[in-house]
C-alpha positions as CSV (number, residue, x, y, z in Angstrom):
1,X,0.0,0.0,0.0
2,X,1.4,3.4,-0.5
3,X,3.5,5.2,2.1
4,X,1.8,8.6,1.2
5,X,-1.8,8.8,1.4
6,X,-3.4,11.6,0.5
7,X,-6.6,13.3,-1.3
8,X,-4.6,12.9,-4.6
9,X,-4.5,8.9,-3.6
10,X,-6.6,6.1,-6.2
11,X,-7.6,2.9,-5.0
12,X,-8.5,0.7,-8.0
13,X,-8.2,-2.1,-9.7
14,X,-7.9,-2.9,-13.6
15,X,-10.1,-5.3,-15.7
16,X,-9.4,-6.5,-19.2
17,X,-11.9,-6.1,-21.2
18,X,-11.0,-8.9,-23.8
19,X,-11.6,-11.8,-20.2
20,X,-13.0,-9.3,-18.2
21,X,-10.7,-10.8,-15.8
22,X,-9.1,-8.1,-13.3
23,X,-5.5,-8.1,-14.1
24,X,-3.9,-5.4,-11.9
25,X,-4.9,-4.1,-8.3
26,X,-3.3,-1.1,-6.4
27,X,-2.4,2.4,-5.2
28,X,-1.7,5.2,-8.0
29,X,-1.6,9.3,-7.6
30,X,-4.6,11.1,-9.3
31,X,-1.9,12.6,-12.1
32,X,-0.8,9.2,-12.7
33,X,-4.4,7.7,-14.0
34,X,-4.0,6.8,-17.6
35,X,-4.6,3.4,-19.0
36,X,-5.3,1.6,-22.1
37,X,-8.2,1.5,-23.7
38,X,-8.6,-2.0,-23.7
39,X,-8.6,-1.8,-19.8
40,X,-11.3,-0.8,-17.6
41,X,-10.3,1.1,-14.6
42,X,-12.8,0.7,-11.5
43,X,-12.2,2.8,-8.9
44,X,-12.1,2.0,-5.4
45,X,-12.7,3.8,-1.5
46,X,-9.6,2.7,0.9
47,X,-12.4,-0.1,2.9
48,X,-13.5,-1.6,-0.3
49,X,-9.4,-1.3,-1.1
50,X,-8.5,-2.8,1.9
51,X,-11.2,-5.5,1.8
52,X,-10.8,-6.7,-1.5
53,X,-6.5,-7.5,-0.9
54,X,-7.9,-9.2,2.6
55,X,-10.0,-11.2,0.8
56,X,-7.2,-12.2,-1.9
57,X,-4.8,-12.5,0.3
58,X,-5.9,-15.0,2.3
């Protein structure tokens, strides 16, 4: 999880569109939001963050 949270922090996670498998899950700044357009970014609050990598962690 990132060191430095702040209001310019994203909690998301990516899903190919292609599978619609999710194929990436993290923590990226606000300027850094750019993906591909075969990728569907779905955004996430820190508890649904937190939840979901609890749950796949396990």
């Amino acid at each position: 999880m990132a060191n430095n949270q702040d209001g310019e922090t994203r909690y998301l996670f990516d899903v190919e569109l292609k599978s619609m498998k999710i194929i990436h899950w993290g923590v990226v700044v606000r300027e850094n939001l750019k993906s591909p357009p075969v990728i569907h970014r779905i955004f996430l609050t820190l508890g649904q963050y937190k939840k979901y990598v609890s749950t796949v962690n396990k």
